[in-house]
N, CA, C and O atoms as a GROMACS GRO file, in nm:
protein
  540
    1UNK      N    1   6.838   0.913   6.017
    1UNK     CA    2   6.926   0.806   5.977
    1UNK      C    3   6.847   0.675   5.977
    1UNK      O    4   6.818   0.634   6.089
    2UNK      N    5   6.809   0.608   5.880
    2UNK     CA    6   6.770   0.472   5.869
    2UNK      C    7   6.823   0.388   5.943
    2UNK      O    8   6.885   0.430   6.042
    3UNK      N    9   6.816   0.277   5.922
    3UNK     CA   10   6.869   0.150   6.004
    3UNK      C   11   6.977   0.138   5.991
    3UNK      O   12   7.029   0.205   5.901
    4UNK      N   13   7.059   0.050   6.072
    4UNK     CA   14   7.235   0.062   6.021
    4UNK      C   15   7.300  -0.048   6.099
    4UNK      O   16   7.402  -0.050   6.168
    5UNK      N   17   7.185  -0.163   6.059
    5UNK     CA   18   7.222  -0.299   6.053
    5UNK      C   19   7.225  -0.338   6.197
    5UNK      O   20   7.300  -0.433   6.214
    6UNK      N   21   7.168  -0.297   6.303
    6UNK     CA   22   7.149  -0.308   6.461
    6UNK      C   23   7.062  -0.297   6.505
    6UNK      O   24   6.972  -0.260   6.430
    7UNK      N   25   7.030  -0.319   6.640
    7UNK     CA   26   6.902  -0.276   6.720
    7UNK      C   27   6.943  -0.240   6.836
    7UNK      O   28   6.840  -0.223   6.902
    8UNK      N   29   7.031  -0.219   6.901
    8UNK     CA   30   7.093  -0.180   7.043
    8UNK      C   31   7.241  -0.175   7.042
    8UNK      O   32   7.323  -0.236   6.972
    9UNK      N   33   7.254  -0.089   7.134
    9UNK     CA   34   7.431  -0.089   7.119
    9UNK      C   35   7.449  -0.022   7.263
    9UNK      O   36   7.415   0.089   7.304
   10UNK      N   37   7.519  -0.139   7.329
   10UNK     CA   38   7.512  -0.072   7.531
   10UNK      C   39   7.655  -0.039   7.513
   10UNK      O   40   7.736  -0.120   7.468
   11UNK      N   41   7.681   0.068   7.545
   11UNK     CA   42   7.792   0.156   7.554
   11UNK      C   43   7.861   0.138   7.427
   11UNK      O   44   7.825   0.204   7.330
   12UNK      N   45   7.991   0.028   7.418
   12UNK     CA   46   8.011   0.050   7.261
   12UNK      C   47   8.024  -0.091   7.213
   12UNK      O   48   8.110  -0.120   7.130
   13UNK      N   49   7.913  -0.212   7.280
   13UNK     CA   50   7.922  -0.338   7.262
   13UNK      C   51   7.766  -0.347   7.148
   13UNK      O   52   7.654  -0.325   7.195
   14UNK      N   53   7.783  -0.372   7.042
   14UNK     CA   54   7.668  -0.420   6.975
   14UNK      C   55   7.607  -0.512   7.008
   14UNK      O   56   7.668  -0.618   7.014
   15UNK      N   57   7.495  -0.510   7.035
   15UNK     CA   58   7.429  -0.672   7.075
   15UNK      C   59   7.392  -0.743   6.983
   15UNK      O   60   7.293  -0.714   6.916
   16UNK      N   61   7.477  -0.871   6.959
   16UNK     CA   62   7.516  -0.950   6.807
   16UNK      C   63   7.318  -1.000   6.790
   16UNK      O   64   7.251  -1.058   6.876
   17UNK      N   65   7.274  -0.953   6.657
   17UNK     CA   66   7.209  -0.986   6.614
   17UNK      C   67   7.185  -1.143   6.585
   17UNK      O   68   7.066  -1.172   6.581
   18UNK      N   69   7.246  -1.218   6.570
   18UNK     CA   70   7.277  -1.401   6.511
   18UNK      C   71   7.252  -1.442   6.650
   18UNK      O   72   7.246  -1.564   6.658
   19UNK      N   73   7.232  -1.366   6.789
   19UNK     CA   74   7.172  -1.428   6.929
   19UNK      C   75   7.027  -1.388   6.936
   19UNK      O   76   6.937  -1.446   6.997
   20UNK      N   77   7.021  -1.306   6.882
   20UNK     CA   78   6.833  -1.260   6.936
   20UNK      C   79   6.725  -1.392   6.847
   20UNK      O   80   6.755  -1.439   6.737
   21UNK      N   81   6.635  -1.420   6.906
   21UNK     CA   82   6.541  -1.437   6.851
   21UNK      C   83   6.446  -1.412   6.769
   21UNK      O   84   6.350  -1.369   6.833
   22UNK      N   85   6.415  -1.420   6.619
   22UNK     CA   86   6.324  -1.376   6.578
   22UNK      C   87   6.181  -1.287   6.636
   22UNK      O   88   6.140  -1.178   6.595
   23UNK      N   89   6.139  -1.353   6.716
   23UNK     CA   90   6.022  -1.345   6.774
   23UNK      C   91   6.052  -1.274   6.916
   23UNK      O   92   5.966  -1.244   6.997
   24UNK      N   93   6.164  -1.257   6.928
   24UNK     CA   94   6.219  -1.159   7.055
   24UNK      C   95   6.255  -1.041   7.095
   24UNK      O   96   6.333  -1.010   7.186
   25UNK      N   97   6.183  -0.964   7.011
   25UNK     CA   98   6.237  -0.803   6.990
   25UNK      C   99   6.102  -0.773   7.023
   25UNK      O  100   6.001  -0.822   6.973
   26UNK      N  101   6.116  -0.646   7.155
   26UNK     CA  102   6.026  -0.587   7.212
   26UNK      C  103   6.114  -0.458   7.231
   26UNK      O  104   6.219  -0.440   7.293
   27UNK      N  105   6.001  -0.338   7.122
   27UNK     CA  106   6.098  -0.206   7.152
   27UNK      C  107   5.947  -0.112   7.150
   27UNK      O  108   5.849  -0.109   7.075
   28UNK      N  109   5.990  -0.040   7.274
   28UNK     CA  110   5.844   0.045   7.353
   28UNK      C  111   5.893   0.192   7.318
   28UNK      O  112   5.896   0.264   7.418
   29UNK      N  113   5.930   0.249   7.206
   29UNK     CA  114   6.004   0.398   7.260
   29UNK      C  115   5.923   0.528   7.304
   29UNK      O  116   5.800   0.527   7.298
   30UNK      N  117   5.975   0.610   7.337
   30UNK     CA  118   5.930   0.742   7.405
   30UNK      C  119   5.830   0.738   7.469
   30UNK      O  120   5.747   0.829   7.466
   31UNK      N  121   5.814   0.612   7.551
   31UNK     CA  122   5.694   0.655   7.638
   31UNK      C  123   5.688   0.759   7.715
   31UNK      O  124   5.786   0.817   7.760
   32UNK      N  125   5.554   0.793   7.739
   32UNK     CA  126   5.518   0.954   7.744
   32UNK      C  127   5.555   0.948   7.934
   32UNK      O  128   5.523   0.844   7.991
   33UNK      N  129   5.617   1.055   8.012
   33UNK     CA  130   5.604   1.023   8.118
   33UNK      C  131   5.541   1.187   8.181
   33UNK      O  132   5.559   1.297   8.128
   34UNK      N  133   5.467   1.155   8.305
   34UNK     CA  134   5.313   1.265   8.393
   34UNK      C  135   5.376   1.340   8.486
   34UNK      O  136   5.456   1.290   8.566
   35UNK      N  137   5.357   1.416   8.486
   35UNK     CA  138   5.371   1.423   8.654
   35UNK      C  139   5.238   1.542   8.722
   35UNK      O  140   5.202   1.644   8.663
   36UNK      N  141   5.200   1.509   8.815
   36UNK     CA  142   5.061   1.571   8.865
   36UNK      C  143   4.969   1.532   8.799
   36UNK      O  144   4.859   1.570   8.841
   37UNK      N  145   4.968   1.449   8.676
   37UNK     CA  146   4.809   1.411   8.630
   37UNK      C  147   4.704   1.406   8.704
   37UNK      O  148   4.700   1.373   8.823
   38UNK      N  149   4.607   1.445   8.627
   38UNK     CA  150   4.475   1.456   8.725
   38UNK      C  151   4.344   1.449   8.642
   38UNK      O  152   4.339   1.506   8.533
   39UNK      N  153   4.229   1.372   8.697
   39UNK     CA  154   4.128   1.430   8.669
   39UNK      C  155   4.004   1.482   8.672
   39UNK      O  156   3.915   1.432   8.740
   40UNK      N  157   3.990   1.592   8.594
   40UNK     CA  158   3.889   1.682   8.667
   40UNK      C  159   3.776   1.651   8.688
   40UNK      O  160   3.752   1.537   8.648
   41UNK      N  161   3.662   1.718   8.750
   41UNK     CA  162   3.530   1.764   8.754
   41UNK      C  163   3.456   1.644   8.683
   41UNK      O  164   3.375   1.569   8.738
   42UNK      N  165   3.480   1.642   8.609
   42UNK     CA  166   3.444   1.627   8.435
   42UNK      C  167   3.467   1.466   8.398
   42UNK      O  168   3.405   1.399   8.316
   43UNK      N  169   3.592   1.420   8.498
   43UNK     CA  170   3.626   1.298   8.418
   43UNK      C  171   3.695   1.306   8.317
   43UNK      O  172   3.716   1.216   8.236
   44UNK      N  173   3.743   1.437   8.314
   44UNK     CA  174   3.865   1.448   8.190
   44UNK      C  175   3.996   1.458   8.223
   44UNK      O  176   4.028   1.566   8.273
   45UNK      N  177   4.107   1.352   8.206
   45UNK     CA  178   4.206   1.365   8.218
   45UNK      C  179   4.277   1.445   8.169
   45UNK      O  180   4.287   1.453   8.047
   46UNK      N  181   4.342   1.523   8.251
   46UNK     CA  182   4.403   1.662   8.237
   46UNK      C  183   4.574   1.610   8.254
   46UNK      O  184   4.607   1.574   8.368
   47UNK      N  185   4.648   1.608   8.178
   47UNK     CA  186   4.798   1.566   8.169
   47UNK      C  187   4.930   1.684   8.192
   47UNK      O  188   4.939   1.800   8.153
   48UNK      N  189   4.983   1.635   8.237
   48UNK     CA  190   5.112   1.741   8.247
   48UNK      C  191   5.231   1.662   8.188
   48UNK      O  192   5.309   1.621   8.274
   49UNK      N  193   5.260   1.634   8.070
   49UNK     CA  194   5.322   1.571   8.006
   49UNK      C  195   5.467   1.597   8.060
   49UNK      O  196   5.477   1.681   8.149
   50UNK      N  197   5.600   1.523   8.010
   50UNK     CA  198   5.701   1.610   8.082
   50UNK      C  199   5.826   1.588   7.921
   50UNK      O  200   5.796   1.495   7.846
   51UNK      N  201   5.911   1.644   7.895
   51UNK     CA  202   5.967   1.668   7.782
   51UNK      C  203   6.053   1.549   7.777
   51UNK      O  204   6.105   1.523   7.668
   52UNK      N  205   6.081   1.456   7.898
   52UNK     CA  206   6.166   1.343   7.888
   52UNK      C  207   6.075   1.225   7.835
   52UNK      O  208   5.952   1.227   7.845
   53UNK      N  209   6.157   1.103   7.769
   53UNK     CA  210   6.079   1.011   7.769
   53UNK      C  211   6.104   0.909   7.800
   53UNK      O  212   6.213   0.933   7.851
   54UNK      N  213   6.082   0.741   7.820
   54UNK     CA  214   6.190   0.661   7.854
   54UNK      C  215   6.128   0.531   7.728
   54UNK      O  216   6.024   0.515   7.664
   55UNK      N  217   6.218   0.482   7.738
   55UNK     CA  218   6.212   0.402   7.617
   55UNK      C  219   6.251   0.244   7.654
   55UNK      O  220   6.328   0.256   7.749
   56UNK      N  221   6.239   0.132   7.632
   56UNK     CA  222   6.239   0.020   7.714
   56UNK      C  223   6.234  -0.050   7.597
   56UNK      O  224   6.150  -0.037   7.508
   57UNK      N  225   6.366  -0.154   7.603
   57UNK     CA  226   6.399  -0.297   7.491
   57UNK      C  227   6.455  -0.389   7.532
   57UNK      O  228   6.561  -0.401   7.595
   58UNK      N  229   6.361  -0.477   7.486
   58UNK     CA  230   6.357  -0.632   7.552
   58UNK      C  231   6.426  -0.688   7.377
   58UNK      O  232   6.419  -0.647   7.262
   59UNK      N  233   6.497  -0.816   7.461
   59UNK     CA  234   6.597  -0.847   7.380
   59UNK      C  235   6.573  -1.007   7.404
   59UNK      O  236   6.625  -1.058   7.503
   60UNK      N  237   6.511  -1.071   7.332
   60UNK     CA  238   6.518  -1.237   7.359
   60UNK      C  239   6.585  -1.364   7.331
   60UNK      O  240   6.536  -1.432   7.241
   61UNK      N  241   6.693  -1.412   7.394
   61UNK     CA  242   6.804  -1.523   7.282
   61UNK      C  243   6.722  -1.620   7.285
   61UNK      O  244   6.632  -1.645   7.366
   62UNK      N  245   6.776  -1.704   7.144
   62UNK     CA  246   6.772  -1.846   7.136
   62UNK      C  247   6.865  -1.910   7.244
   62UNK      O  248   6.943  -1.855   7.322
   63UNK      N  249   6.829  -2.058   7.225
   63UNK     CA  250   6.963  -2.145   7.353
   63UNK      C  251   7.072  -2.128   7.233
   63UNK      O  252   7.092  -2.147   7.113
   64UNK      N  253   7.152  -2.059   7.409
   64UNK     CA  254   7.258  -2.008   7.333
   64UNK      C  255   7.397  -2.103   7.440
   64UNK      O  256   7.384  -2.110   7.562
   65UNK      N  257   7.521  -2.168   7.367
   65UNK     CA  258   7.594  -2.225   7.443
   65UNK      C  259   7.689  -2.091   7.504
   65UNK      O  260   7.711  -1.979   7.459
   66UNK      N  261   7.729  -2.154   7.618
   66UNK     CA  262   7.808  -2.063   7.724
   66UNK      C  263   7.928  -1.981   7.615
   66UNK      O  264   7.928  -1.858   7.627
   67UNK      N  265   7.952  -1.995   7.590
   67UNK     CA  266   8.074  -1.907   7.459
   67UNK      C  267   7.983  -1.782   7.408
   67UNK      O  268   8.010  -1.668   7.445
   68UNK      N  269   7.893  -1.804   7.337
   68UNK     CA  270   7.803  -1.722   7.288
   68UNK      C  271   7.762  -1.620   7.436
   68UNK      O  272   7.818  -1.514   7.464
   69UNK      N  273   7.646  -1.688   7.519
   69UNK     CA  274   7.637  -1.606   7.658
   69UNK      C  275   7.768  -1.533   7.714
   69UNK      O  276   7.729  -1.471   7.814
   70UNK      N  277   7.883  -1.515   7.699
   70UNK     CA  278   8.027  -1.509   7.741
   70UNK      C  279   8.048  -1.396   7.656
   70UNK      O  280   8.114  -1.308   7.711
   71UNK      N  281   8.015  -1.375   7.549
   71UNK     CA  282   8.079  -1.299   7.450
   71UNK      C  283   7.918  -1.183   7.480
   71UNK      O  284   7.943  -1.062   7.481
   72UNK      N  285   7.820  -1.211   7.495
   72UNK     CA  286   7.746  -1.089   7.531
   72UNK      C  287   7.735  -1.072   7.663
   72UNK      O  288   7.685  -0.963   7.692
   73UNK      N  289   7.768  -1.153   7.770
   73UNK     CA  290   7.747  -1.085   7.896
   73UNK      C  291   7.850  -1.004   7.902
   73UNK      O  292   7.835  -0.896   7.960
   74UNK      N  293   7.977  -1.039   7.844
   74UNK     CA  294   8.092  -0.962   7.847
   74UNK      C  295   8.108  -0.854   7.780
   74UNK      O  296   8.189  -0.765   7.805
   75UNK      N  297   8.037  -0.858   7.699
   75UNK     CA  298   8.032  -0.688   7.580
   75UNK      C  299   7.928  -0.609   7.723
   75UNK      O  300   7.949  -0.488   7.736
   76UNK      N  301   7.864  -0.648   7.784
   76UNK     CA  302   7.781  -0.564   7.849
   76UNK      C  303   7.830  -0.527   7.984
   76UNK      O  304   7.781  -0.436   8.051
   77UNK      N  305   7.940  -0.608   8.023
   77UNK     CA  306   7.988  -0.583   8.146
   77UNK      C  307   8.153  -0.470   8.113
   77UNK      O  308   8.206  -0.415   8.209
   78UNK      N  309   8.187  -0.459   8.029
   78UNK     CA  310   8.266  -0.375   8.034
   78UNK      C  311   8.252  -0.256   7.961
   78UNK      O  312   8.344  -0.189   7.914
   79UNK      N  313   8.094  -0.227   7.952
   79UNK     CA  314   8.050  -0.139   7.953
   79UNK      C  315   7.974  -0.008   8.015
   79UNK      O  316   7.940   0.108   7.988
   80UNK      N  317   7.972  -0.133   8.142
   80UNK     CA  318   7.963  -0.036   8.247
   80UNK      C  319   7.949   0.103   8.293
   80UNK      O  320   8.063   0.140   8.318
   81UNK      N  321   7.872   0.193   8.316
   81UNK     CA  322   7.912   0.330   8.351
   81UNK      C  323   7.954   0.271   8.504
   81UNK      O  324   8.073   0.263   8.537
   82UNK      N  325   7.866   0.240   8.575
   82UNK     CA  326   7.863   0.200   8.706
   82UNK      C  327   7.788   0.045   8.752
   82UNK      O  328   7.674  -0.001   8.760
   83UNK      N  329   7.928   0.002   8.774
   83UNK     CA  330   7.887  -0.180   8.758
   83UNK      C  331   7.744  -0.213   8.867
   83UNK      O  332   7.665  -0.303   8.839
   84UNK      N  333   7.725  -0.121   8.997
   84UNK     CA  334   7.607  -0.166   9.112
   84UNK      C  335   7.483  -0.095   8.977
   84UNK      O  336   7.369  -0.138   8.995
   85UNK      N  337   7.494  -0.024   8.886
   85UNK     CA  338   7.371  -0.021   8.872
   85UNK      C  339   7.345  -0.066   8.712
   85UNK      O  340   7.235  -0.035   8.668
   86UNK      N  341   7.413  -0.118   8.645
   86UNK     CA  342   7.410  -0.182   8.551
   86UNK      C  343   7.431  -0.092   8.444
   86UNK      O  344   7.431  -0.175   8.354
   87UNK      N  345   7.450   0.015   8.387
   87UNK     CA  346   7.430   0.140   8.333
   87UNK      C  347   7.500   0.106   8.205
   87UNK      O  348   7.579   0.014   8.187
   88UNK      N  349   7.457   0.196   8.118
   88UNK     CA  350   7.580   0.281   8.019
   88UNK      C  351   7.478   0.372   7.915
   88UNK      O  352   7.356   0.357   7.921
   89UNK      N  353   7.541   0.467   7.818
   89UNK     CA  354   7.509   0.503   7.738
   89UNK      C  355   7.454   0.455   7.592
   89UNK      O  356   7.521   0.434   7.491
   90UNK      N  357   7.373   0.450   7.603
   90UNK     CA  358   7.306   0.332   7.448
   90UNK      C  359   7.252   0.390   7.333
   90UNK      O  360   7.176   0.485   7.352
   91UNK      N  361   7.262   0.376   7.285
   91UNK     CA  362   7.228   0.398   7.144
   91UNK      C  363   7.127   0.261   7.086
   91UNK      O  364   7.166   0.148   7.055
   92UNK      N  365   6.988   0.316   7.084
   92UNK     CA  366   6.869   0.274   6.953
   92UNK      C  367   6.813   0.248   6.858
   92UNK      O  368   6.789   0.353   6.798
   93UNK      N  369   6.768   0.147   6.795
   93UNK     CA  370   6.708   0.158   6.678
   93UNK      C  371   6.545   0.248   6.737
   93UNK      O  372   6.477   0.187   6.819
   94UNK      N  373   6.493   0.399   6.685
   94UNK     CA  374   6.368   0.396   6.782
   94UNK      C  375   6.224   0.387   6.650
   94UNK      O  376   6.193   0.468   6.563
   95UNK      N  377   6.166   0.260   6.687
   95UNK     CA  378   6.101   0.213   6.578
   95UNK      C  379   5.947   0.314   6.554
   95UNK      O  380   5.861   0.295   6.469
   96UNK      N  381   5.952   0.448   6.685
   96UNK     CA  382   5.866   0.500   6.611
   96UNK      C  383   5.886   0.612   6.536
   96UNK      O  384   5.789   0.673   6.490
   97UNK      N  385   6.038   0.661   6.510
   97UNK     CA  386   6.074   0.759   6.468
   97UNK      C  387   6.168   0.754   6.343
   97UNK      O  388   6.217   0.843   6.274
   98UNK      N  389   6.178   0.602   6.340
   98UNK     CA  390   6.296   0.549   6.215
   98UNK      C  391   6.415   0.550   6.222
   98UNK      O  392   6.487   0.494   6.139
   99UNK      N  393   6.472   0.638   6.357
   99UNK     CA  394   6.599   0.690   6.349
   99UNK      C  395   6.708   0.570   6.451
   99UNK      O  396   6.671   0.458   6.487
  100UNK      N  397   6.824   0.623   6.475
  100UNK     CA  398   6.898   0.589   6.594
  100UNK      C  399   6.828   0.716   6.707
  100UNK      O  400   6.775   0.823   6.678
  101UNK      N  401   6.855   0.650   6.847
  101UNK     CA  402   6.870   0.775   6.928
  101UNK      C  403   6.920   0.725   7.045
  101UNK      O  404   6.925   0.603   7.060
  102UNK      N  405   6.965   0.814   7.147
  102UNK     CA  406   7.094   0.740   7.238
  102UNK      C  407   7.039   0.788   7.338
  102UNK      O  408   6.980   0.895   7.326
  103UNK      N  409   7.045   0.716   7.471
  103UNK     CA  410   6.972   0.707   7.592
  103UNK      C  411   7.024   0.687   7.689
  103UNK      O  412   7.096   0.590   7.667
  104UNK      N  413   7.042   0.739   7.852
  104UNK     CA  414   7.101   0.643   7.949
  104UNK      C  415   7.007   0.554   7.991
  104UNK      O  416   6.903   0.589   8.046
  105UNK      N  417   7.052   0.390   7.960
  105UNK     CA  418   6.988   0.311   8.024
  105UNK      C  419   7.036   0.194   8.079
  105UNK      O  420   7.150   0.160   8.049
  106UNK      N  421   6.966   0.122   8.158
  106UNK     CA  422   7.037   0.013   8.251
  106UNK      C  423   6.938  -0.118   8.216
  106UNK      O  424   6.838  -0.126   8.144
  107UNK      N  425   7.012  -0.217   8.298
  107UNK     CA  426   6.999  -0.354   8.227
  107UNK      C  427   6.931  -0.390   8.352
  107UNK      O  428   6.988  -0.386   8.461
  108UNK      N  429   6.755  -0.442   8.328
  108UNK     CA  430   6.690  -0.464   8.426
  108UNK      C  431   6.732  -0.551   8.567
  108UNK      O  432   6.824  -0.628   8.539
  109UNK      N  433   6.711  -0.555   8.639
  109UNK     CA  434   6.775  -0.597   8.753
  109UNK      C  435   6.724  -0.742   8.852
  109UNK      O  436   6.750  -0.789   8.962
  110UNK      N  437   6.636  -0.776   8.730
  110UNK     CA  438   6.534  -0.918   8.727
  110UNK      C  439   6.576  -0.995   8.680
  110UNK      O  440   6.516  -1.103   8.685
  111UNK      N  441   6.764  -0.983   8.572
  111UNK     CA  442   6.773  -1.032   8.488
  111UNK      C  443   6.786  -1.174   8.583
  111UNK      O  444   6.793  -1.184   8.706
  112UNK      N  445   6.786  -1.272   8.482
  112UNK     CA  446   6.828  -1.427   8.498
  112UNK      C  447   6.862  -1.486   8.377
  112UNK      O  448   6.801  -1.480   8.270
  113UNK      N  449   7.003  -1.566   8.415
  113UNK     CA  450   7.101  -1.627   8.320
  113UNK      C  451   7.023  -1.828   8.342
  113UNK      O  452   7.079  -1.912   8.412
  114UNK      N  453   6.970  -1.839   8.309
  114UNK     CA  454   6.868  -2.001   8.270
  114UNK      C  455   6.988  -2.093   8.259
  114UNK      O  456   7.020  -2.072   8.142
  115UNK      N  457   7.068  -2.174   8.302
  115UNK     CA  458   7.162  -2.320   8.271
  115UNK      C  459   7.022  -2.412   8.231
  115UNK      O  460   6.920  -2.424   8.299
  116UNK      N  461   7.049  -2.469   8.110
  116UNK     CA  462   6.974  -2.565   8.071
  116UNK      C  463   7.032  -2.724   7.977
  116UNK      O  464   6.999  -2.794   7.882
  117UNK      N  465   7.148  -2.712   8.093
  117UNK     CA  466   7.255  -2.819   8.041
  117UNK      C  467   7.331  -2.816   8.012
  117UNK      O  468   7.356  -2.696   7.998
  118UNK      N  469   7.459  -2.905   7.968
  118UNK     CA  470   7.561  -2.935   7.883
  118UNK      C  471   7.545  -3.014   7.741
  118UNK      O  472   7.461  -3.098   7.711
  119UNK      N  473   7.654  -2.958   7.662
  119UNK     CA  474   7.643  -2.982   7.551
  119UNK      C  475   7.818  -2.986   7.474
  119UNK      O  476   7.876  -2.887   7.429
  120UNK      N  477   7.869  -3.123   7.478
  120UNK     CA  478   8.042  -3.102   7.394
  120UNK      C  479   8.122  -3.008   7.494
  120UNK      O  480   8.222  -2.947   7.456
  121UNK      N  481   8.069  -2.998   7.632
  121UNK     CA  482   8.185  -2.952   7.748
  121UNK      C  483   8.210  -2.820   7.730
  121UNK      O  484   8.321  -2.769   7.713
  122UNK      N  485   8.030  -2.725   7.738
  122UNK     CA  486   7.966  -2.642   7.776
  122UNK      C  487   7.864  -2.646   7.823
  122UNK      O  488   7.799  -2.750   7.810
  123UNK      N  489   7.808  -2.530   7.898
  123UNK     CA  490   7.699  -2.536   7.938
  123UNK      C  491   7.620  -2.450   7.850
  123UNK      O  492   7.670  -2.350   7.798
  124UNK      N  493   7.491  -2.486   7.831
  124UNK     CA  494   7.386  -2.455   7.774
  124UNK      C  495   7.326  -2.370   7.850
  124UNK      O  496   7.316  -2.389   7.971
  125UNK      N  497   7.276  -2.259   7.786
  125UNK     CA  498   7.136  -2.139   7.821
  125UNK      C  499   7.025  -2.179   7.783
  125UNK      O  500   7.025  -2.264   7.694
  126UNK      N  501   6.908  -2.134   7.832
  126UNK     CA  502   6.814  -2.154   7.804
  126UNK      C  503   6.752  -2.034   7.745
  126UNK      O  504   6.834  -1.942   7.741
  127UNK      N  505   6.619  -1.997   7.690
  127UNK     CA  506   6.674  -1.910   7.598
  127UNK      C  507   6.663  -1.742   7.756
  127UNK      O  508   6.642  -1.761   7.876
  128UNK      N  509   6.683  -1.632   7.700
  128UNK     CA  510   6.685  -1.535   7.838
  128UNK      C  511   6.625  -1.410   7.741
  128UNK      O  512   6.613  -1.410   7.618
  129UNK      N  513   6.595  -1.316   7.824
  129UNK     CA  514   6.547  -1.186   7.782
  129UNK      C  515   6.588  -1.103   7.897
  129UNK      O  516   6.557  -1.115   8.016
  130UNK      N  517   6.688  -0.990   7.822
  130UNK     CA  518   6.760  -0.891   7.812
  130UNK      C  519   6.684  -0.767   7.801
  130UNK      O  520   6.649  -0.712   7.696
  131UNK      N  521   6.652  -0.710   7.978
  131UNK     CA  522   6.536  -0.602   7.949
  131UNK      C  523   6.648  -0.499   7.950
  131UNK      O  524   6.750  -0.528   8.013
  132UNK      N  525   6.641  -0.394   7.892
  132UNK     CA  526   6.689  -0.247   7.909
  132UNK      C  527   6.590  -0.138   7.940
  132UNK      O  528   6.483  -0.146   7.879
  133UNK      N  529   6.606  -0.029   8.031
  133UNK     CA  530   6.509   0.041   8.085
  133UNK      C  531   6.588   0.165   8.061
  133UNK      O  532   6.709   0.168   8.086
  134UNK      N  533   6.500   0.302   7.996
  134UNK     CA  534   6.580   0.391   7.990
  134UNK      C  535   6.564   0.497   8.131
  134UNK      O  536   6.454   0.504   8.185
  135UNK      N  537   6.678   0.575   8.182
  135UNK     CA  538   6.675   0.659   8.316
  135UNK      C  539   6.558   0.736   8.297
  135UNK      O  540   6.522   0.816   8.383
   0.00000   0.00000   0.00000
């Protein structure tokens, strides 16, 4: 399936494209994950690849006024699988495969919401990045 006008979708909240930043899209997919790697004799890394992969997208806004921040912290919070760990079921753009593909993943736990003023009796964001980490 080609593109289909998105780049993330945490549970069943689209993350409005007209907030990201141009220059703010960081998408890492299927990184390969080890277990027992080793290497030999030889200096040759010998891998034990494992069939899962995890996939990780960073999401960067412009300053965005509190209405805007409100309308995506809130698409992401009642999406919830489990509010202590930030969770839900997501769905991908995965840019090395062309396709959608759907993942459990959670919303890094480093996040920080930036106040960078008022503006017409809101407060202002500064701009933020929105990591997602897949399980």
């Amino acid at each position: 399936m080609a593109y289909a006008g998105y780049l993330f979708k945490f549970g069943n909240f689209v993350f409005p494209d007209k907030y990201i930043d141009a220059d703010g899209v960081n998408i890492v997919p299927n990184r390969r994950l080890d277990t027992n790697s080793y290497a030999d004799g030889d200096g040759v890394t010998r891998r034990n690849a494992l069939k899962h992969t995890r996939t990780t997208l960073e999401l960067t806004t412009g300053i965005l006024y509190e209405s805007e921040m409100d309308e995506i912290v809130d698409g992401i919070v009642r999406n919830y699988k489990n509010p202590l760990e930030r969770d839900a079921i997501c769905t991908y753009y995965d840019t090395e495969y062309r396709c959608y593909k759907t993942g459990h993943f959670y919303l890094d736990s480093n996040m920080a919401w930036v106040p960078g003023g008022t503006a017409g009796g809101e407060m202002i964001y500064k701009p933020c990045k929105f990591s997602f980490v897949e399980y």
